[in-house]
VEXDREN-2710 file (C-alpha; in Angstrom, 1 decimal):
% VEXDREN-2710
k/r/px/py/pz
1/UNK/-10.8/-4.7/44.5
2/UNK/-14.4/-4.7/45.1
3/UNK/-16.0/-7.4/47.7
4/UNK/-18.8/-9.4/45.4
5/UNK/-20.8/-9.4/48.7
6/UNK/-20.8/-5.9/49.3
7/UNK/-21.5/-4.8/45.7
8/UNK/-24.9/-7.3/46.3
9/UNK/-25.2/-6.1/50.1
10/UNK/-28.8/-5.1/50.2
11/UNK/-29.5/-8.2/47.6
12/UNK/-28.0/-10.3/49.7
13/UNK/-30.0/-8.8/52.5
14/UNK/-32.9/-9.2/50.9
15/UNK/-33.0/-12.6/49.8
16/UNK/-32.0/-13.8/53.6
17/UNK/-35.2/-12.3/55.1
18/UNK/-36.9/-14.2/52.2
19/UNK/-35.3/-17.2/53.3
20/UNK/-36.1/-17.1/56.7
21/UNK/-39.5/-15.6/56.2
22/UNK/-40.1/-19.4/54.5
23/UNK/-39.1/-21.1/56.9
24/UNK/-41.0/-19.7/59.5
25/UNK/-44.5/-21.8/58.9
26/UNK/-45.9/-19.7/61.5
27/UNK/-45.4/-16.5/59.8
28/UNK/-48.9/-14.0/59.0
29/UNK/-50.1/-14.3/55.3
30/UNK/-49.7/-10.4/55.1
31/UNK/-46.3/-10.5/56.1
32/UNK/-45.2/-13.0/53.9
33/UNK/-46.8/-11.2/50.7
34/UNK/-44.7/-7.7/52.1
35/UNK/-41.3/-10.1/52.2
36/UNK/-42.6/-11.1/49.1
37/UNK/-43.4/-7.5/47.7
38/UNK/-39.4/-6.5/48.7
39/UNK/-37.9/-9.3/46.5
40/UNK/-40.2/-8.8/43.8
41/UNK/-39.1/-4.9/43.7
42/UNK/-35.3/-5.6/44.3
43/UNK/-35.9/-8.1/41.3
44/UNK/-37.4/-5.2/39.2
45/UNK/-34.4/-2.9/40.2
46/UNK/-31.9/-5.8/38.8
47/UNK/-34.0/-6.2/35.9
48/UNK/-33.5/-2.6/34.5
49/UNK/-30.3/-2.4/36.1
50/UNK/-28.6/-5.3/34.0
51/UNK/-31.0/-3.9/30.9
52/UNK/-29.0/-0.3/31.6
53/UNK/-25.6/-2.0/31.8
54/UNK/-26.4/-4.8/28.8
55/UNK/-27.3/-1.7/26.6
56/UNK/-23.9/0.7/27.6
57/UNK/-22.2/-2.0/27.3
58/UNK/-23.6/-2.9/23.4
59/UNK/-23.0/0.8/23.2
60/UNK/-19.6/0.7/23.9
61/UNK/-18.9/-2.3/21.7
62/UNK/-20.3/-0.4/19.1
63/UNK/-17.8/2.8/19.5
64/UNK/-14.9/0.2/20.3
65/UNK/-15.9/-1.5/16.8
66/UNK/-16.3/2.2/15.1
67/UNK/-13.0/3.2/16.8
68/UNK/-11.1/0.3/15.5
69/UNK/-12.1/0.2/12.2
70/UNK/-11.2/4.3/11.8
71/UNK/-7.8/2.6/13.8
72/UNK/-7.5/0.5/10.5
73/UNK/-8.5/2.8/8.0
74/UNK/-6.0/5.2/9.7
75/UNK/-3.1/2.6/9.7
76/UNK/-4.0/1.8/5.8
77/UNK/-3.8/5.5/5.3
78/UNK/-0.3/6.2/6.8
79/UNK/1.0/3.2/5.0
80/UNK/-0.4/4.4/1.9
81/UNK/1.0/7.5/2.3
82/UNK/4.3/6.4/3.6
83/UNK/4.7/4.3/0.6
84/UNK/3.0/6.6/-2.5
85/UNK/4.1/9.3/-4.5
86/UNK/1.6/12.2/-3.1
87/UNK/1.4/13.8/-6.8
88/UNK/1.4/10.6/-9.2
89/UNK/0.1/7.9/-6.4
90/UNK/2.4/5.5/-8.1
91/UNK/5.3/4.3/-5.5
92/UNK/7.9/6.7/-3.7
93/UNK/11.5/6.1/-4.2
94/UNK/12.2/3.7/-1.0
95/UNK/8.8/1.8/-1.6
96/UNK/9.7/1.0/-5.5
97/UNK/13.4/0.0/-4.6
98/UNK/11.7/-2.7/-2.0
99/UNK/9.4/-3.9/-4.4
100/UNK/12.3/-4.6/-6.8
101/UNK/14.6/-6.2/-4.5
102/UNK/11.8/-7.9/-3.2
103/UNK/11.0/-9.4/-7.0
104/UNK/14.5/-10.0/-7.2
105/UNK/14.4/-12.9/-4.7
106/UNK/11.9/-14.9/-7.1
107/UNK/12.8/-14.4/-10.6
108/UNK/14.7/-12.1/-13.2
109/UNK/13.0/-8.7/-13.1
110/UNK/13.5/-6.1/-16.3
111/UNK/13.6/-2.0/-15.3
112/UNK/12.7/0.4/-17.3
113/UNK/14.2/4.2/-16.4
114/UNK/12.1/7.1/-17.9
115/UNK/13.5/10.5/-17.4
116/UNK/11.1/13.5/-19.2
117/UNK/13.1/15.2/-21.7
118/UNK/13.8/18.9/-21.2
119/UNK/11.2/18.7/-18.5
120/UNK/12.9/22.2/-16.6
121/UNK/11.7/23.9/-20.0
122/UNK/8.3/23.0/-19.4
123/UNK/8.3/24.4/-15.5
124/UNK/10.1/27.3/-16.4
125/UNK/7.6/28.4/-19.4
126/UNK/4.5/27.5/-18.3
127/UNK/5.5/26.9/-14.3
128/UNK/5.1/24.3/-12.1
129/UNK/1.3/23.5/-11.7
130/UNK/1.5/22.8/-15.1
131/UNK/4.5/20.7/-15.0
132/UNK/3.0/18.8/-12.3
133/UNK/-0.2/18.2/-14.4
134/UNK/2.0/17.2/-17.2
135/UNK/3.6/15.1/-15.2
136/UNK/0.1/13.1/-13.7
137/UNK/-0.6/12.8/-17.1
138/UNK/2.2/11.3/-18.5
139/UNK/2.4/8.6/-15.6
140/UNK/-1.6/8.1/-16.6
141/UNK/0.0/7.4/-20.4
142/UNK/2.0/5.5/-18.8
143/UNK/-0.2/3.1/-16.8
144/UNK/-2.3/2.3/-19.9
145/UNK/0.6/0.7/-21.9
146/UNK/1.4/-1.8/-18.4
147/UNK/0.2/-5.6/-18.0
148/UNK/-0.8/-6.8/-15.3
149/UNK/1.9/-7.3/-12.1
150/UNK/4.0/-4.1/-13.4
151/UNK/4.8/-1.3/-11.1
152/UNK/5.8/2.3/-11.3
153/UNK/7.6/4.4/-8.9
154/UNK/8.9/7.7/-8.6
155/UNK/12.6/8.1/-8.1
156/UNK/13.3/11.7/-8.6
157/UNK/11.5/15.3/-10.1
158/UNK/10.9/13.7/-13.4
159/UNK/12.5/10.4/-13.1
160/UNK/10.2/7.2/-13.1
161/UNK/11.0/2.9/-13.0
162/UNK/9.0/0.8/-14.4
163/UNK/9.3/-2.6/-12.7
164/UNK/8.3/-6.1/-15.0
165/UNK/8.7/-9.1/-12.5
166/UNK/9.6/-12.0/-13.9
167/UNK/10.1/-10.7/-17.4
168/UNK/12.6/-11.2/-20.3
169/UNK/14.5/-8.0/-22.3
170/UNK/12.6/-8.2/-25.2
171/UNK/9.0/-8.2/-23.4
172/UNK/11.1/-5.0/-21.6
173/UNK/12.0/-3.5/-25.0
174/UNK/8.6/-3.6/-26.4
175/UNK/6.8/-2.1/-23.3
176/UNK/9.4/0.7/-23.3
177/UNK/9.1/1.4/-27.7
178/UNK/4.9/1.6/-27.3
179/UNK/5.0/4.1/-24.7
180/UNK/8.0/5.7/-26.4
181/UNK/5.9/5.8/-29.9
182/UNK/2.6/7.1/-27.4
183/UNK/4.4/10.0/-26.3
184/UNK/5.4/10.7/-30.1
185/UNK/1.9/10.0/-31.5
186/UNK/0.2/12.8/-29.7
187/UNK/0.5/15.1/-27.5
188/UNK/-0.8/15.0/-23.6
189/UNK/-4.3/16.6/-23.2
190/UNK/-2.8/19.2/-20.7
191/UNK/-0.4/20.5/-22.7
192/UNK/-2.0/20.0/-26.5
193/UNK/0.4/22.5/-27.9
194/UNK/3.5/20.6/-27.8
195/UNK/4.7/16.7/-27.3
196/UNK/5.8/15.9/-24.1
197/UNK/8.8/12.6/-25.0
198/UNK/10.9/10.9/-22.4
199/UNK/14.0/8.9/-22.8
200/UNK/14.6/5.4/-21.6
201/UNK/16.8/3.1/-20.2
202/UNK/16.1/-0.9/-20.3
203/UNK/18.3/-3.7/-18.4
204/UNK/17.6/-7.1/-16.8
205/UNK/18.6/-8.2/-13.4
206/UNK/19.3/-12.0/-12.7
207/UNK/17.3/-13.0/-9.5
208/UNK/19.2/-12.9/-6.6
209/UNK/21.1/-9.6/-7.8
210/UNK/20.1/-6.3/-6.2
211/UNK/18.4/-3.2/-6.8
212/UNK/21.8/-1.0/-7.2
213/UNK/23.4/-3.1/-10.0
214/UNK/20.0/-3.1/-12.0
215/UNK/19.6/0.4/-11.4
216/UNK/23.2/1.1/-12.3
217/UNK/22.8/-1.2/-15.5
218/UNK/19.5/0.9/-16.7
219/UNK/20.8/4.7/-15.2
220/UNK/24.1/4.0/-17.6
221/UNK/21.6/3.0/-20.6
222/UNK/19.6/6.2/-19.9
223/UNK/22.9/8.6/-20.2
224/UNK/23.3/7.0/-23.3
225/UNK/20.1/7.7/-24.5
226/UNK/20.3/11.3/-23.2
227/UNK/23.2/11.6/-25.1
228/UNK/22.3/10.7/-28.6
229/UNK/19.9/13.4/-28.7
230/UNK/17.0/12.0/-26.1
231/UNK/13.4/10.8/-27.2
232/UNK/14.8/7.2/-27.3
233/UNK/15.1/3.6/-26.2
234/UNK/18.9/2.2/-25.3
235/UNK/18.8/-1.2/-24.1
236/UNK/22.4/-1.5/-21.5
237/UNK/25.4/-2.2/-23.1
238/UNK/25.6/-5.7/-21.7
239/UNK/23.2/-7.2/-24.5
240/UNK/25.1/-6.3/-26.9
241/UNK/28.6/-8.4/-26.1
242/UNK/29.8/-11.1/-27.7
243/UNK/29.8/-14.9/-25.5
244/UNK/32.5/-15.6/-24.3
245/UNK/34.6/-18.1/-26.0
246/UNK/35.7/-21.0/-24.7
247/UNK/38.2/-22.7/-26.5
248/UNK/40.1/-26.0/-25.4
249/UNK/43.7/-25.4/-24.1
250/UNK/45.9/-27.1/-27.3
251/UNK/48.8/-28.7/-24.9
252/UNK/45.6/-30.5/-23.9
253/UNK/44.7/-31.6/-27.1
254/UNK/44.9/-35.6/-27.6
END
């Protein structure tokens, strides 16, 4: 590590002839003003010295701030992308099952599985660009018919969730019927010859459950749809029993 003295050396130097040049009463007036002269120009040299360093030093505060907010933006970015489906921008598989599980710790959560119908027809006659367009469309259909707090994520080719936080089946129903009845009303704008439907699944998870049994609840309802002839809603199975009944034991009876 560097000495403080011998960074300041000739400073130091310097200022001691000073001294003793002030001491000395006896000392010629022109020699005093050249001691005098020296500090004065080893004073200047400091001067724009510490103006030099005071300005790099601003300078590299200024690229240290630049570097960290592009450090930020960066970080936003990955997470962003490590999150997002790169064609829809609505959440990847892993990043829609956390969100779900994550709602599940605070309240009942309804899901809503969309599948497009016949969607391999679409690739296979007008190819895939299209079917990706079709695709960003149909989520943008999607997002219209959505209140606030819902989310949508991408869990296969064609395959979408729609997650309602804190919502009850029939609020689940009637999102899943408009966009149903949007799809049927008219076509999407990037593929005006035809309508492009979807069928649905709808199922409620109790908070505290988990992702997979709400998943399971709403995958099961969509087969069902799929196989009554697709371009429908099918609420899970589960809404439809009977209560239990609960009837006293009669060799208890008073």
């Amino acid at each position: 590590m560097l000495d403080i003295n011998e960074l300041f050396k000739d400073e130091y130097s310097v200022l001691e002839d000073a001294r003793l040049a002030t001491a000395n009463a006896h000392l010629p007036a022109d020699d005093c003003r050249e001691k005098l002269w020296t500090v004065a120009k080893h004073y200047q040299r400091l001067i724009r010295e510490s103006y030099r360093l005071i300005t790099r030093s601003d300078r590299a505060e200024r690229e240290l701030n630049r570097m960290n907010e592009q450090l930020q933006q960066l970080a936003a970015q990955l997470e962003y992308e490590a999150t997002h489906d790169p064609l829809t921008a609505v959440y990847n598989r892993s990043a829609i099952i956390n969100q779900i599980n994550k709602s599940l710790t605070q309240a009942n959560v309804a899901l809503i599985l969309l599948d497009i119908d016949h969607f391999k027809r679409i690739n296979d006659e007008y190819g895939h660009p299209t079917g990706d367009r079709v695709i960003c469309a149909l989520v943008s259909r999607i997002r219209r018919a959505l209140p606030s707090g819902a989310a949508i994520g991408r869990v296969g080719g064609e395959e979408f969730t729609i997650l309602l936080p804190d919502a009850r089946i029939e609020e689940a129903m009637i999102i899943a019927s408009y966009i149903h009845s949007s799809l049927n009303a008219s076509p999407l704008d990037v593929l005006p010859q035809q309508l492009v439907t979807a069928s649905f699944g709808v199922s409620l998870g109790a908070k505290d459950s988990d992702f997979e049994t709400l998943y399971s609840a709403s995958d099961a309802a969509l087969y069902m749809a799929k196989k009554r002839g697709r371009n429908q809603v099918v609420l899970h199975e589960d809404f439809f029993r009977p209560p239990v009944s609960l009837r006293a034991d009669p060799a208890q009876a008073c």
